[in-house]
C-alpha positions, 0 to 999 in steps of 0.5 A, a space after each residue: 908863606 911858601 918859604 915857610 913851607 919849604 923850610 918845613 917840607 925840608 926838616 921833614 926830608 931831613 928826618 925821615 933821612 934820618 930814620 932811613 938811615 937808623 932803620 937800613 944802618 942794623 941791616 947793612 951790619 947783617 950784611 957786612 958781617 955775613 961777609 967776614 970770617 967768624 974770627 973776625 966778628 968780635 966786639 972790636 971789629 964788628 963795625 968794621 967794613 970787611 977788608 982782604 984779611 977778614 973778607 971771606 965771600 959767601 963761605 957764611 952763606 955756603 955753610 948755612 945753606 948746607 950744614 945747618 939745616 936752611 933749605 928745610 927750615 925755609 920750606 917749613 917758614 914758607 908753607 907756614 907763612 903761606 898757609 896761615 895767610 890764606 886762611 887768614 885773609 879768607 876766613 877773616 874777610 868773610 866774617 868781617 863781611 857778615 859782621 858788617 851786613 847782619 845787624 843783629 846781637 851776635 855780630 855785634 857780640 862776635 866783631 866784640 871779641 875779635 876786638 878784645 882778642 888784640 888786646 890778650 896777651 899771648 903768655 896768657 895762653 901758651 902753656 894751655 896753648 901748647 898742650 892743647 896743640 898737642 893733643 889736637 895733632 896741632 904740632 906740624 908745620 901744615 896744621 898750626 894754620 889754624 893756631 894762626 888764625 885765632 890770633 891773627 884774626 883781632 887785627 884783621 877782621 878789624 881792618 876789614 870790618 872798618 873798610 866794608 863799612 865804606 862799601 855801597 850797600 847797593 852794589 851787592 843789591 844789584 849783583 844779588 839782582 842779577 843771579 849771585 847768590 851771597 858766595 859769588 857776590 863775595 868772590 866776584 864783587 866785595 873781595 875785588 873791592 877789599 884789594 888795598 885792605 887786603 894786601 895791607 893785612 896781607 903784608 901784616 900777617 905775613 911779617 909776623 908770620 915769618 918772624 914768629 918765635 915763640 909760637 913755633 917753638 912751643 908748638 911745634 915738634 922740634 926734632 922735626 920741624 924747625 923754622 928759621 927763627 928757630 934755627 938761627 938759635 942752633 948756630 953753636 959749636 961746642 963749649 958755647 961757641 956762636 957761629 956768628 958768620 952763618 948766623 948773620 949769613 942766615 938772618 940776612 937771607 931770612 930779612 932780605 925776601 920780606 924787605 923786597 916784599 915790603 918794598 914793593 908793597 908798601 904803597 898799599 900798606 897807608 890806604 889799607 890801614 887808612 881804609 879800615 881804621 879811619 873809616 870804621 
């Protein structure tokens, strides 16, 4: 039996090698090329480790910090990124939180919809989206937060309903004993409680967040605001010519801060996901 177990426990070691592997070979391709000169990134020579003839140092990364624009796209990224998650996870958490400790028609009505809207898909919406935000004054990097969290609500109030269902009752009864009123019971009591779902949507959203495409570029006013998937697409010359150099330069410093994020937090991510799945 053990040596069953051994020979199990090393095929499993094995392919998540593998996988590791599969998943960090597109990313170290990133960083090889963000290092070589734009005349060495071609369809013969893009596998190629860089050698003294192509390897150029950071002169990718120089250029796409200074001349494309990158410092004030990732500013825009970041206040997005950050804002959209705020409010995200706030709103969301306390409307999970009602949904589970108000029975009655409209939660269940309302946890309903939450569900459904996971479901629609965005290209339904975004010609009626876009003009909407427009009229709305919707269409800045410190506004489209609330785009955000219609659709990154489904998902959350999901994970969070799911592990409030395992919060004792009774916990919240004594606080509201002891003088909290609902807003301090929240704060001080249930959202203490909430940490691994929390950080686990947290994570979510943020990845999400950071590498949306599509809903900026319809939303937003381009010739103001520009966010790093948006900016990545303007590394032409004229005639067409791709930069590829500081292009690779500029996505791998948009990859690099959410792999350490991930990295770091990727513990929290199982027990989150297993909190408010399994248990709701």
């Amino acid at each position: 039996m053990k040596a069953k177990e051994r020979i199990a426990k090393g095929i499993l070691f094995i392919v998540l090698c593998i996988l590791a592997v599969l998943w960090i070979y597109p990313v170290f391709m990133i960083l090889i090329n963000s290092l070589k000169g734009d005349t060495f990134i071609s369809t013969n020579t893009v596998f190629q480790l860089p050698d003294a003839k192509s390897f150029i140092g950071l002169e990718n990364y120089k250029d796409a910090l200074s001349s494309k624009g990158f410092a004030a796209a990732f500013g825009y990224s970041l206040v997005i990124t950050v804002t959209s998650d705020v409010l995200i996870l706030l709103g969301t958490s306390m409307c999970a939180w009602y949904i589970t400790r108000v029975h009655g028609m409209l939660s269940k009505v309302c946890y309903a919809l939450f569900v459904f809207s996971m479901v629609v898909p965005f290209q339904m919406l975004m010609f009626t989206l876009s003009s909407t935000a427009d009229r709305l004054d919707l269409d800045t990097p410190f506004n489209i937060c609330i785009i955000y969290l219609g659709f990154g609500a489904g998902l959350a109030v999901f994970m969070f309903t799911g592990f409030m269902k395992s919060i004792p009752l009774e916990i919240e009864e004594a606080a509201m004993i002891d003088g909290c009123n609902p807003i301090q019971t929240f704060f001080q009591i249930v959202l203490p409680i909430l940490k691994p779902t929390l950080i686990s949507v947290a994570i979510l959203e943020t990845m999400w967040l950071w590498n949306d495409y599509l809903l900026p570029y319809l939303v937003l006013d381009r010739k103001k605001y520009m966010t790093i998937p948006i900016l990545i697409q303007y590394f032409r010359g004229s005639y067409g010519h791709v930069e590829m150099g500081p292009m690779m330069a500029c996505i791998m410093m948009t990859v690099l801060p959410i792999i350490i994020m991930y990295i770091c937090l990727q513990k929290y991510i199982i027990k989150g996901v297993i909190a408010g799945a399994v248990k709701g």
